[in-house]
N, C-alpha and C positions, 0 to 999 in steps of 0.2 A: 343267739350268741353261742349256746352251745352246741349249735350244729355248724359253727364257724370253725369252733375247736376241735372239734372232730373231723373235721378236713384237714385239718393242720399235723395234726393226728397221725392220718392216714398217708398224706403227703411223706410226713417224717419218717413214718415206719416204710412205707414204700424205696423211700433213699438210701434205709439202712440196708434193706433185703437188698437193694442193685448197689450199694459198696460191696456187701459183704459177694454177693455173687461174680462183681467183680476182680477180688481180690481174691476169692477162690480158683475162680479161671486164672488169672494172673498168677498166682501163686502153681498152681497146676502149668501152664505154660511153661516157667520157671524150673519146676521138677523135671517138667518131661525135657526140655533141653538141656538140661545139666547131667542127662546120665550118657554112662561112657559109649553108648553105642548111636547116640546122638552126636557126640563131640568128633568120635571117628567119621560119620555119617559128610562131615563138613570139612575132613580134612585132607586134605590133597595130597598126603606122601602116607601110603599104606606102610608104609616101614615104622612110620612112629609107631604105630599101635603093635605089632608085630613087635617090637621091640620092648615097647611096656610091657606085654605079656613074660616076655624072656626077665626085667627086673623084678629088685626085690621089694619093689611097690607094690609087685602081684604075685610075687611067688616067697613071702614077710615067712619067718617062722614060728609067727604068733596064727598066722592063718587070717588074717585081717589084713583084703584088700586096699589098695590107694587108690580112690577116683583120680579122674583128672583135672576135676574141679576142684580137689581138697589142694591142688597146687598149682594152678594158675589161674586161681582168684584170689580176694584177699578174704578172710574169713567174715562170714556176716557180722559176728562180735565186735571188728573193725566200723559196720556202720553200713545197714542194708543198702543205702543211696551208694555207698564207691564200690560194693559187691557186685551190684547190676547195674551201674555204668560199665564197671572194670568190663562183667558178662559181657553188654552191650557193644562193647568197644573191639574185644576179644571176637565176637559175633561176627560181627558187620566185615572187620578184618578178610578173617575165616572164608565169606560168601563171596567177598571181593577178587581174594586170591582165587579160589575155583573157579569162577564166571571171567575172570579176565586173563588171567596170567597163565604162558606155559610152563606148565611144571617141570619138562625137562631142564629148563632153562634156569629155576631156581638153582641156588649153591646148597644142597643139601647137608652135605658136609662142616659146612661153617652153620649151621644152623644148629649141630651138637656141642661148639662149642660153649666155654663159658661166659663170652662177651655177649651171646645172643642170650644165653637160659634166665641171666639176669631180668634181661624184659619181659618173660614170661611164668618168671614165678615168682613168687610171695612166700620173702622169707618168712613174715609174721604166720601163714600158714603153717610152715614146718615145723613155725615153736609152741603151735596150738596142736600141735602132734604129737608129737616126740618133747613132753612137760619133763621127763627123768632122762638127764643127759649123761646117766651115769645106769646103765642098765646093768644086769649081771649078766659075767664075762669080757668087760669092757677094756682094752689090755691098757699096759701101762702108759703109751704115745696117744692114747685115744682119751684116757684120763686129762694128758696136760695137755692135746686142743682143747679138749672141750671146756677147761677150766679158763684157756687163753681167752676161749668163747664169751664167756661170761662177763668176763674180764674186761674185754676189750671190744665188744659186738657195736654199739653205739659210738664208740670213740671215733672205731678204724672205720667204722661201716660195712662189717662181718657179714658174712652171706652162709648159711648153711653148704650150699651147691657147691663151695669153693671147694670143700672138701669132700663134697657129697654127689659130683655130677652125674653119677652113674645109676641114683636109684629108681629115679621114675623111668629111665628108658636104656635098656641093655647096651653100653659101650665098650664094644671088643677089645680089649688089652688096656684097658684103664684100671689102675689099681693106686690104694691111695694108703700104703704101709709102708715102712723101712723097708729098703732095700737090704737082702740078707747076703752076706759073702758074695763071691769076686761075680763078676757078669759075664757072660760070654761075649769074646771080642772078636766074633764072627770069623775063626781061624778058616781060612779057604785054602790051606795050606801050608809048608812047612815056617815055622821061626826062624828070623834073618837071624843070621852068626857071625854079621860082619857091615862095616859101615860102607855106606856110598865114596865113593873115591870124586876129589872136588880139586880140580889142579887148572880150573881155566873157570871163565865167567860165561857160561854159558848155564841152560837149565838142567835140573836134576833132580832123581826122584832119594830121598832121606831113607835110607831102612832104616827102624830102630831095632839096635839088636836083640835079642831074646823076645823079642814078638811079632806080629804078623802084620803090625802096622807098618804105613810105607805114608811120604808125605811128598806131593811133585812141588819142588822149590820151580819159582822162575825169576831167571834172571831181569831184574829190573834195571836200566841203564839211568845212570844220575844225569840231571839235569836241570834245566831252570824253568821254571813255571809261574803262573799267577795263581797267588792263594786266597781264595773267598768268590764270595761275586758282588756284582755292579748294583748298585739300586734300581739299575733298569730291570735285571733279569728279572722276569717271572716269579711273582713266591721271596723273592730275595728277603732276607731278616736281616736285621738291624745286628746280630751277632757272626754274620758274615763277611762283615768289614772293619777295617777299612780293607780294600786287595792292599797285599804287596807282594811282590817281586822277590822270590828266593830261589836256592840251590841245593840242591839235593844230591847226597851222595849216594852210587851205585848199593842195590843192596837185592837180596834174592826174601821172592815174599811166596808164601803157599799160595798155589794154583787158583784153590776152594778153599770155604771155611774150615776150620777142624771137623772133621766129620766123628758121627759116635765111633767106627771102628776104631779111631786115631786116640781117642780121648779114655775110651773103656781100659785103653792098653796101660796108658796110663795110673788110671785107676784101680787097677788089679795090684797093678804091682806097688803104689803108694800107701794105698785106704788105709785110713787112721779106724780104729774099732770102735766103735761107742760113741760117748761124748767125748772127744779128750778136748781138754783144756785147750781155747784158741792162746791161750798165751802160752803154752808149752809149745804147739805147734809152730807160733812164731819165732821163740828161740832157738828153737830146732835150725826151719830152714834161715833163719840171718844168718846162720854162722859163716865167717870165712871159709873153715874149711869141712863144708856139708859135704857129704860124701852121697847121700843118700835122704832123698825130701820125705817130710811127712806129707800125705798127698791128703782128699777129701774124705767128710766121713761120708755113712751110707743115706743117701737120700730119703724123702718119702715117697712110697712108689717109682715110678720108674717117667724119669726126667724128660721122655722124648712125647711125651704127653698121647701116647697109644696112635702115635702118626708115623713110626717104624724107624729103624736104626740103620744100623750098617753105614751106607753111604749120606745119609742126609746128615747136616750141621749138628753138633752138636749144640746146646742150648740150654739155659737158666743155669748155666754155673756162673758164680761171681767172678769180677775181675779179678779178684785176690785168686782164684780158682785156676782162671787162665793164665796168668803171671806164675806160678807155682807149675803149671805144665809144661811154661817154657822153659823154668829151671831145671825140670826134669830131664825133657828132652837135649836141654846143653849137657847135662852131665851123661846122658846116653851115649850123645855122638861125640863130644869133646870141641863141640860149633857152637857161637854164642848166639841160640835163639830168643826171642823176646819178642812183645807187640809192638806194630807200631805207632811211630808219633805221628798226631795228627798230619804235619807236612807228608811224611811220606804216603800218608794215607791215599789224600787226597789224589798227589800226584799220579800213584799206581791207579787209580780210579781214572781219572782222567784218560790217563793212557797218551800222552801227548795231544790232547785236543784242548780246547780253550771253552767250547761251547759247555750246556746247561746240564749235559748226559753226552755219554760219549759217543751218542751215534745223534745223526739230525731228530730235527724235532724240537718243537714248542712245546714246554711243560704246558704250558694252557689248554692246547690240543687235547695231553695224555691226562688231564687232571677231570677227577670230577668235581672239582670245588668250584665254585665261583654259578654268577646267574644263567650263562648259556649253556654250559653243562648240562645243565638239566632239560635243557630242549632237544639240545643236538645229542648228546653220549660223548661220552670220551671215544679216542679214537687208541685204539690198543697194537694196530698195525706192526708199528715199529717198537715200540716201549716192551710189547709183548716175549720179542726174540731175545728180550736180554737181559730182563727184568724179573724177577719172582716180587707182586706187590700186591694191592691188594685188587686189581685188576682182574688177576688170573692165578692167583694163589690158592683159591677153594679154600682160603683159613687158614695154612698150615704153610707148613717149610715145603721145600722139592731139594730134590738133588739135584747136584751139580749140571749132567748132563742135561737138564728140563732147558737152559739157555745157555747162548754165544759169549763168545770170549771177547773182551774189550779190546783194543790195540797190541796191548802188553802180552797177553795170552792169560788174562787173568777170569775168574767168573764166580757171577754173581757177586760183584765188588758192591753192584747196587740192589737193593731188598736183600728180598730172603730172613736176613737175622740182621738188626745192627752188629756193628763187629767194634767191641774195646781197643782202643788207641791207649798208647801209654800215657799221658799227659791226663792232669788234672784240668776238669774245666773251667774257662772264666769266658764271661758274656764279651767282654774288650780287649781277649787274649791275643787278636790279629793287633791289634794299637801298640803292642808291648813288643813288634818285631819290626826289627829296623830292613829297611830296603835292601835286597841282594845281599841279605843274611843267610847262611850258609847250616844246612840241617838246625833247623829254630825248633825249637821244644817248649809247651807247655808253661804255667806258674810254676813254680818248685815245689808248692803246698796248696790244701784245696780239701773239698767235701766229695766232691761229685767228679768223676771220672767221663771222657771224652768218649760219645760211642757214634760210629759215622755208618753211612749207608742206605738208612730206614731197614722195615723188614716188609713179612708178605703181608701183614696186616698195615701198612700206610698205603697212602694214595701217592698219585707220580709227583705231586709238588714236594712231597718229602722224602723222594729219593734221587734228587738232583745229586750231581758232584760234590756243591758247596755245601747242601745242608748238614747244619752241626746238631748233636744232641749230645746228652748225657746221661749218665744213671740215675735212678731214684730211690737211693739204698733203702730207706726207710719204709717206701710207697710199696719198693719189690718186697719186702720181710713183711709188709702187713701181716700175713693169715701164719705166718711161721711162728709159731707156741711154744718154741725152744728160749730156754733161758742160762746161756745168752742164747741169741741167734746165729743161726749161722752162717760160717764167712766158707764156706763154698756153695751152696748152691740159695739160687731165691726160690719164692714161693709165690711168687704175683707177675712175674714176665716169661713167655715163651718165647718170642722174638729176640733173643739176644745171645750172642755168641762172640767166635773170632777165627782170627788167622794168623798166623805166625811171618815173621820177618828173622831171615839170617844174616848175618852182621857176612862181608867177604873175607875167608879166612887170607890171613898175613901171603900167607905163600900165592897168592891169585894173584895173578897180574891182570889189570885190565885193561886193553887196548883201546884209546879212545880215537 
């Protein structure tokens, strides 16, 4: 009997010695592929690591490195089993993409955004890092984030990165502080001292005076069109009908979106300093007789999200933003410019065509959604020339020149940025316009504003002619820590912008 138990013994303790021997290798495994010259070992764009080296994850002024483990895992405190699956998962990825995929081919670019960094890091990590969110030297806009943070992290679903994208991997022209006094408005030359001369309905480029901006109006010819589309089409939503049949009168619309040169001019010459009061700001520009707009105050950082200015769209200013710049620019030129209404939207997009996009082609073709897409590819051929989406967009906005002009002479009517219409939105707003209704506009009141186009970050089914969207005031001020928040610019959309529309001054005659 008791040489029974002594096998039993032996057995048990023999089990223990190969767990633990086990788990020692395991755990040694474990180490040695979690260190940083393992993780590069597996990565296929030498630039991330080269880049971590340039952040302040590695070059801290406490002197204490950031693996790249401490944030794209979730910390083991979370619960060693989702630590190494997460590994695991992370791993498998990793080996898959080098052994199969060419690298040139990836979007490297969109890969620094922050719609992608979300999937690859753990925010709970950053907060097992950084426990004092109030460090010394902490300035006073970093104080009320990081307070919003606290505040708000669980509610809104707050992400460190939002505000932070730049520490684990060096992002050239990314900065995330108030913007301080006027911007450079890219002068390439002398300031206009005199308006564009407009005595016939043809196109024309806008000087505003005392600055270097210029805006190419084109003339739009009025007309009648179908507004919406068919249940047949492609993608069609249930907010793009019923069609009806309207008329539109003659009107001249920017060539291209507002571009930052166009917008910065503006902002130079309006900027409100500080916080000031949005209800001071509102009585300001209501008045009858404004002479002179309070414009927006100083952003955090700089709004074109380190993707370059000049000539590309400008973007995340609010609607109330871009309505205030076409006041501006009416009382520049003495022209009444403003956004426009959905109808006219449309119509200029269209450009006298009836079809789904204004050049041939099946969305289905140009879409990657749906079950065959994924066998065949979208086919980018045509959709390509004329589109900024998320096709061929590398993540970001392009300028103007990147594609072709629609019928009209208009570009980039479709992606790129959604572009604010003046009309408030409603889901059955096409139901409320009667047949060969003549310039139809919007509810008269509403939450959420009318924004058309899609941008470079949608697929083709969402930048069709008819498709309708709107703002998300709320969803865009998420991570904004201003109290109140603010009614120029968001904090949660890049994709959104506009164009301006000029009313035909009195003296124009048009020849139909």
């Amino acid at each position: 009997m008791s040489g029974s138990k002594g096998k039993y013994w032996i057995i048990g303790l023999m089990g223990l010695l190969i767990g633990v021997l086990v788990m020692a290798v395991f755990d040694g495994a474990m180490n040695k592929t979690s260190t940083n010259e393992y993780c590069m070992s597996c990565h296929t764009h030498e630039q991330a690591d080269l880049d971590w080296k340039k952040s302040p994850h590695y070059n801290s002024h406490s002197g204490v490195m950031t693996d790249c483990v401490a944030c794209h895992l979730p910390p083991k405190e979370e619960g060693l089993m989702k630590h190494y699956m997460a590994k695991a998962k992370m791993g498998a990825k990793d080996i898959w993409t080098k052994m199969t995929k060419n690298t040139d081919e990836i979007d490297w670019e969109a890969k620094r955004e922050l719609e992608h960094a979300r999937k690859i890091v753990y925010n709970s990590s950053c907060e097992r890092c950084h426990v004092n969110l109030y460090p010394e030297g902490i300035t006073d806009d970093g104080i009320t984030a990081h307070l919003h943070y606290e505040e708000n992290a669980k509610k809104l679903g707050l992400d460190c990165i939002s505000c932070h994208l730049n520490v684990g991997h060096y992002m050239p022209g990314y900065e995330h502080k108030r913007l301080e006094g006027v911007v450079m408005d890219f002068d390439d030359g002398p300031k206009y001292d005199s308006l564009a001369v407009v005595d016939s309905f043809e196109d024309f480029t806008e000087t505003v005076p005392g600055t270097s901006a210029a805006i190419r109006m084109i003339a739009v010819p009025g007309g009648e069109f179908t507004l919406g589309s068919s249940p047949k089409e492609p993608f069609h939503k249930d907010n793009e009908g019923p069609q009806k049949k309207v008329k539109v009168s003659p009107f001249f619309m920017g060539e291209v979106e507002v571009t930052w040169r166009q917008f910065w001019a503006f902002y130079n010459e309006t900027m409100s300093e500080g916080r000031t009061p949005p209800e001071k700001i509102y009585a300001n520009n209501n008045r009858p007789d404004v002479d002179a707009v309070s414009g927006p105050t100083p952003p955090f950082g700089f709004p074109d999200q380190g993707w370059g200015m000049g000539d590309r769209p400008a973007i995340t200013m609010t609607h109330y933003s871009a309505s205030t710049f076409c006041q501006w620019l009416s009382l520049k030129t003495g022209r009444h410019y403003r956004l426009p209404t959905e109808a006219e939207w449309e119509y200029a997009a269209r450009g006298g065509t009836e079809t789904p996009y204004f050049f041939e082609g099946n969305p289905k073709r140009y879409s990657e959604e749906g079950f065959m897409s994924k066998f065949r590819g979208a086919d980018t051929t045509m959709i390509g020339r004329y589109v900024v989406y998320s096709g061929n967009s590398t993540g970001k906005t392009q300028e103007a020149r990147f594609v072709k002009a629609n019928p009209f002479g208009l570009k980039n009517m479709l992606g790129n940025v959604m572009e604010y219409c003046s009309d408030w939105y409603a889901e059955d707003a096409y139901s409320k316009i009667a047949d060969g209704a003549l310039d139809p506009k919007g509810p008269e009141s509403g939450e959420e504003h009318v924004v058309r186009g899609g941008s470079y970050a949608d697929d083709a089914s969402l930048v069709r002619c008819s498709s309708r969207g709107h703002t998300h005031n709320d969803d865009w001020l998420r991570t904004d820590p201003q109290n109140p928040k603010s009614i120029w610019w968001y904090s949660d959309i890049k994709g959104v912008g506009f164009r301006v529309v000029c009313d035909v001054p009195e003296n124009v005659i048009i020849n139909k």
